[in-house]
Every structure is written in structure tokens, then in C-alpha cells.
C-alpha atoms as one frame of an Amber mdcrd trajectory, in Angstrom:
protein
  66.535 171.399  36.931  65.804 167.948  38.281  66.955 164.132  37.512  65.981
 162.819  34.074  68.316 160.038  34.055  70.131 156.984  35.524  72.759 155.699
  33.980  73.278 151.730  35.189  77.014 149.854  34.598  76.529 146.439  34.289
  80.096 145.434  34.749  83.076 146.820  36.692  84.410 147.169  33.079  81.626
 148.788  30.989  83.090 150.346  28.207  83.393 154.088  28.199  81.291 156.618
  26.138  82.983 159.689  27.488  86.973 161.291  28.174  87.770 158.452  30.970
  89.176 155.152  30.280  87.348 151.643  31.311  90.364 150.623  33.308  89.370
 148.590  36.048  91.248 145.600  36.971  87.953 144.016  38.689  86.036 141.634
  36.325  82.699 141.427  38.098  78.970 142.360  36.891  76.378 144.638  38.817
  74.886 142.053  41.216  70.882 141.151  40.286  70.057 142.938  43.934  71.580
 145.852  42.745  70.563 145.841  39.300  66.855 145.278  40.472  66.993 148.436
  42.883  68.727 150.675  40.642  65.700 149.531  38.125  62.984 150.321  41.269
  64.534 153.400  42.098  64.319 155.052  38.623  60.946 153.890  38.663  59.749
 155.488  41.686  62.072 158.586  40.342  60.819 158.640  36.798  64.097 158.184
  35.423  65.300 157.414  31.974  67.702 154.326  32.002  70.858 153.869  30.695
  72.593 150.823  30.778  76.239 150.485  29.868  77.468 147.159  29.044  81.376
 144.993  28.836  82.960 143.750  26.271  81.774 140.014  27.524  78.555 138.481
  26.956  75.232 139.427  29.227  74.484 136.609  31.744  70.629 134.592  30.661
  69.465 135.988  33.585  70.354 139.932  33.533  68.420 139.696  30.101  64.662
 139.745  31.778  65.507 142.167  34.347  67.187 144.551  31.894  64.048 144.148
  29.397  61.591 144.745  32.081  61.771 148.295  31.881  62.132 150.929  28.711
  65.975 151.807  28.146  68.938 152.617  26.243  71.912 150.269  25.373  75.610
 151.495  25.149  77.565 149.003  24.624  81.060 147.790  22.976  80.786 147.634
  18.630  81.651 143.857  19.148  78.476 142.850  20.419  76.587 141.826  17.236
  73.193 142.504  16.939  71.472 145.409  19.056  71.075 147.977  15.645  69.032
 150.285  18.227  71.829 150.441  20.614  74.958 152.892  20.580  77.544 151.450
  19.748  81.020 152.105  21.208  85.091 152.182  19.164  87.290 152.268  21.872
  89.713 153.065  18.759  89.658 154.088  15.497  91.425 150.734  14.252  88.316
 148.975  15.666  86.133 151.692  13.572  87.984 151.308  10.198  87.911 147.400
  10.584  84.276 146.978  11.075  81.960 145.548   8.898  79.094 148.197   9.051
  75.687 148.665   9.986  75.516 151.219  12.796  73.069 154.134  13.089  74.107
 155.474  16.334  78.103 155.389  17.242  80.719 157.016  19.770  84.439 156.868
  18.587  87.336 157.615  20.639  90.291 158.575  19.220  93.810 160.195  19.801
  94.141 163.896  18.587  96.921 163.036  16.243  94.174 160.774  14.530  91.681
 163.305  13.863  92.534 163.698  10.340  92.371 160.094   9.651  89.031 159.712
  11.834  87.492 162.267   9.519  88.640 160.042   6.018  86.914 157.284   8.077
  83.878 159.087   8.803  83.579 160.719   5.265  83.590 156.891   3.811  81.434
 155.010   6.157  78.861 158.249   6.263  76.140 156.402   4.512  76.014 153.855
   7.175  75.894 156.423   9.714  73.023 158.871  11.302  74.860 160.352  13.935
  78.252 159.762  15.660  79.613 161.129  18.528  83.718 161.690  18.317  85.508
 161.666  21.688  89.426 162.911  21.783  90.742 161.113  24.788  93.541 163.300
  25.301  92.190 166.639  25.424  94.021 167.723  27.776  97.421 166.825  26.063
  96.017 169.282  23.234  98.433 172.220  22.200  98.006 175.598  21.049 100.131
 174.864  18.085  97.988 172.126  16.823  94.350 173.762  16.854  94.867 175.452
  13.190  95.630 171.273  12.398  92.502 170.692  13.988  90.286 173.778  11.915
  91.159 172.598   8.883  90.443 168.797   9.277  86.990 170.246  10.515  86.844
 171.909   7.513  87.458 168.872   5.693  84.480 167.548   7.127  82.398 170.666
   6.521  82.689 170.011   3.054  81.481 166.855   3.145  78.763 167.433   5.553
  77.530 170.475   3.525  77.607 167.821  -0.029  75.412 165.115   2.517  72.949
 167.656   2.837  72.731 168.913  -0.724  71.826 165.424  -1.255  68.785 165.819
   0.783  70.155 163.345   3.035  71.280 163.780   6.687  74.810 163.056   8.845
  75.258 164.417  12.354  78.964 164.781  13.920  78.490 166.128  17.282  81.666
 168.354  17.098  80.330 169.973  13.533  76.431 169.805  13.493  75.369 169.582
  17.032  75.622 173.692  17.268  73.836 174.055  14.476  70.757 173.057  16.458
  71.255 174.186  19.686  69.525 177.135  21.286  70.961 177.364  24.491  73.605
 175.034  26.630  73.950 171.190  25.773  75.920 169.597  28.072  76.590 166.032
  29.465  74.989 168.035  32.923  76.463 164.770  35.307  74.982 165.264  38.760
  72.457 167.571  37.646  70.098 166.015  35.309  72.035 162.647  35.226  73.802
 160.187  37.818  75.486 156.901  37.783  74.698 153.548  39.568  77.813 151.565
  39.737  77.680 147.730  40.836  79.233 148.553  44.169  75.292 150.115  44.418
  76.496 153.634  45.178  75.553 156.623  43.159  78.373 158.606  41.496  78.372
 161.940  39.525  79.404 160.159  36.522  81.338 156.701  35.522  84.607 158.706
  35.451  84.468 159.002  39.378  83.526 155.897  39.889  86.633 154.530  38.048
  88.760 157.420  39.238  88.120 156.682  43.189  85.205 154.136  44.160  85.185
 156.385  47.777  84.207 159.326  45.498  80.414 158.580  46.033  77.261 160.770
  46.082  75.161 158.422  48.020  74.182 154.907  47.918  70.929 152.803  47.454
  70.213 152.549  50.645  70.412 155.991  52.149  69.737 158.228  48.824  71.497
 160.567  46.972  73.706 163.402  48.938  76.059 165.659  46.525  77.748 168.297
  47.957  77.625 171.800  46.702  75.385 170.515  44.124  75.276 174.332  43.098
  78.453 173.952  41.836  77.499 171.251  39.277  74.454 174.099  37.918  75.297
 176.096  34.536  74.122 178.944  36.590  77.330 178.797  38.572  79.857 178.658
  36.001  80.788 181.662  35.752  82.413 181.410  32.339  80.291 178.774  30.812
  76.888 180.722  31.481  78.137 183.691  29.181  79.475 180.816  26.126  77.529
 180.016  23.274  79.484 176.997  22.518  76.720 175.450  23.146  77.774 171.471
  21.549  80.493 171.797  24.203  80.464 168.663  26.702  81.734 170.825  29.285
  82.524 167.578  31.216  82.609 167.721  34.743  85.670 165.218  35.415  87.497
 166.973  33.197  86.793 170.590  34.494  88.101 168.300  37.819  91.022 166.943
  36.722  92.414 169.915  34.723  91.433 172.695  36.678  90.680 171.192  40.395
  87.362 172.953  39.486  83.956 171.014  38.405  82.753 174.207  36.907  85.721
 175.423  35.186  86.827 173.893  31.852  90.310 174.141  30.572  92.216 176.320
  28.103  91.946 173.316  25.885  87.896 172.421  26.152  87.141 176.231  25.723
  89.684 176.731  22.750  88.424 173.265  20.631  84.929 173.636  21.596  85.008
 177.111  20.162  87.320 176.260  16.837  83.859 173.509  16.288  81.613 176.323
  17.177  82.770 178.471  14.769  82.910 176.162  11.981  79.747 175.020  12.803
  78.688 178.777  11.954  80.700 178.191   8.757  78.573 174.873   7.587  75.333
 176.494   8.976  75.950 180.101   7.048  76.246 177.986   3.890  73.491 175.856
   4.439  71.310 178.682   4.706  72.512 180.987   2.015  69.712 180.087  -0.444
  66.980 179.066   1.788  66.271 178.969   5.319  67.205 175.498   5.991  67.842
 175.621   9.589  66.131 178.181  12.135  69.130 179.097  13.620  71.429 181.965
  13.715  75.138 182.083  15.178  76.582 185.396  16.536  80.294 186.462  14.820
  82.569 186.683  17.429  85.814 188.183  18.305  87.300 185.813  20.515  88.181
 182.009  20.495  88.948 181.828  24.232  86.474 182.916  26.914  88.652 183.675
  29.166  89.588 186.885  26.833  85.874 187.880  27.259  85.806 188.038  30.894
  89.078 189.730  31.698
């Protein structure tokens, strides 16, 4: 598997679309030398680009260089404008208080707010096409809590299953993405994607760049060089490459930070990824039950933590 995309931050302070927080205390954007070779090297690479933007408005001239070359936006819900962008709620106040249109959306939330983020989500759904929810404190997640968190997904089962009786169409990454998925569908940082940070080195993703700017794979100037790049393959993850969870992020900081091992998740990614999975079976079953809706088919099993299958 080989590089499909770069992802570009245009400030020291994008905003995040994944688990980390954008909490850098430097205020400065990518500079245009930097920007301009992260464009020519995706180029030359035939690389997708991504381009992550602040919560402050883009500089006149970072506009032409940007639009120079196709892309993606990600960028904070308070820039107006931009409907074919992604837009980003760094909370779910910021989500309930805005005045919608947005097709494409990530929304970060606490875990004690997932029953309120799914009200939300039920009542702005027909301004929505697909949103991406991200629990920033995963790893804060107890066992005691996950029935809380199978019945809220439930909740939005319901709903979901209602949305598509309607002949219409919502998609929640922790509820529907599974439904679709044939095979592993993970963020895959430092194997099919990298960051470009505006210090111009490369990183596996933004979450090591804000963690520790010294935690680089390589810079403009000399290439990319990640070590034990195996390690980063779903072919070496010796727990995820026997999962079907297959909407799971399995996010490589996180497997990092919670395990001191990029390709091992944690008690709590395995246990919530599987809880969706297995609704997502629920939703899809019931979808189907008349007519073959969606080609799909997910196994019944016996488990909710892999670990209990490899032991």
C-alpha cells in the first residue's frame, strides 16, 4: 500500500478533525515556501491534498496558491461560506448553536454528551449527509458506561432506520460506516496518509506534530524516513488483522498513547468500536429484512473484546 494523501496545516493552530486537541500556543501560518513545496511535492507524488485550516481568516495571498491545485478543505464551522468543505465543532455547544447548512461535518464531543449529541443529530439530520462523531476522551471511557453508550446508539438506530424508510439518506460514521465496509477502514496515518506541518517536516499525523514537533518522519528537504514503517501496516497488527470492526479508526496516536504500541488499540477503542459494530449489524439486519437493500452481510459474534478471541 502506497501514499494517497498529504494532509497540509496551514496554521500552527489548525483545528483538529481527529482524538488530539489543537493546543498550540504558537500563532503562526505555514510559510508560502513551505506551502508551495508541500503543493510540488504531492504533485510529483500524486497525492491527494488536504488542507486544514485556523479559526482566523486565510491571508489574500495563501488563497491562489491553495486554489492552484485540486483539494479538500477542513476547516473550523465558523468560517462562513465553503458548503463543499468539512466543517469542524470543536464542541457540541458550537453544533447546537449553529445556524445550518452543512453537508459534510466532524463533531467532537465528551462521552458524557453522547446522548445529547445524538438529540442534536436526530434534529439537524435533514441538513446533514454525513457526519463524523469524535469522543475526545476515549480513553477516560469505562466499562460501566458502554451499556449507556448501546442504547443511545440504539436511539439513533431508530432514527437512522425511519431516514431510510423515507428513501432518504444520513451517514453517522459510528452507526452506518460498517454497514458498507468490506474489509478494514482506517485513518491508515503513515501508511496511505502523512502530514506536512508549517515547520516543513513530515509527521505521521497532526497529533505528533502537536504532541512533540521532534517527533518527525522526515522533512522537505531530505524526504520521508519512518521507522519500522511495518509497524504502521494492518498486516502487523496482530489483533486488528483478525477484527471485522471494520468503521473502527484504529488511530495510531492513540494505540501510542494508551498502549505505548502504534499497532495496538486499547481496551476502550476495541470495546466501543465493537458495541457500533454490532449495532451497525442491528440497523443493517433490519434494513434488509424485506429487500436486499445493502450487499452486505455481518457475521454474529460471540465476543465484544478481541482480546477474548486471541487468548
Amino acid at each position: 500500500m502506497k501514499l494517497t494523501d498529504l494532509v497540509i496545516l496551514l496554521h500552527t493552530q489548525s483545528v483538529s478533525y481527529c482524538y488530539y486537541k489543537s493546543n498550540s500556543n504558537v500563532e503562526n501560518w505555514i510559510p508560502l515556501d513551505v506551502l508551495k513545496g508541500g503543493i510540488k511535492f504531492a504533485l510529483k507524488n500524486n497525492l491527494f491534498i488536504q488542507f486544514v485550516y485556523p479559526n482566523c481568516k486565510l491571508p489574500e495571498n495563501y488563497k491562489y496558491i491553495i486554489d492552484s491545485v485540486k483539494h479538500l478543505k477542513i476547516m473550523p464551522s465558523c468560517i462562513e461560506g465553503q458548503e463543499d468543505s468539512i466543517k469542524v465543532f470543536s464542541s457540541l455547544t458550537e453544533f447546537t448553536d449553529y445556524p445550518f447548512f452543512a453537508k459534510n461535518c466532524i463533531l467532537h464531543i465528551e462521552f458524557a454528551q453522547i446522548e445529547e449529541a445524538v438529540n442534536q443529530i436526530i434534529k439537524k439530520g435533514d441538513f446533514l449527509e454525513r457526519l463524523n462523531l469524535i469522543i475526545d476522551d476515549v480513553e477516560s471511557v469505562q466499562d460501566s458506561t458502554m451499556d449507556k453508550y448501546r442504547s443511545v446508539l440504539e436511539i439513533l438506530l431508530s432514527y437512522i432506520k425511519n431516514v431510510y424508510d423515507s428513501q432518504k439518506e444520513i451517514h453517522v460514521n459510528i452507526l452506518t460506516d460498517r454497514m458498507f465496509l468490506h474489509e478494514m477502514n482506517n485513518c491508515n496515518a503513515g501508511v496511505r496518509n502523512l502530514t506536512l506541518a508549517p515547520n516543513g517536516c513530515f509527521y505521521i499525523c497532526p497529533a505528533f506534530y502537536l504532541d512533540n514537533p521532534q517527533d518527525n518522519v522526515g522533512n522537505l528537504q531530505s524526504g520521508i524516513l519512518i521507522k519500522n514503517k511495518q509497524l504502521y501496516q494492518l498486516e502487523y497488527a496482530p489483533i486488528c488483522r483478525i477484527c471485522d470492526a471494520y468503521q473502527c479508526k484504529r488511530c495510531i496516536w492513540l494505540n501510542r498513547k494508551m498502549t505505548l504500541e502504534v499497532n495496538t488499540p486499547s481496551h476502550e477503542q476495541c470495546i466501543m468500536s465493537h458495541i457500533e459494530r454490532n449495532t451497525s449489524k442491528l440497523l443493517l439486519d433490519i434494513i434488509n429484512r424485506d429487500n436486499t437493500l445493502i450487499d452486505n452481510n455481518i457475521k454474529e459474534i460471540n465476543y465484544i473484546d478481541p482480546f477474548d478471541k486471541i487468548k
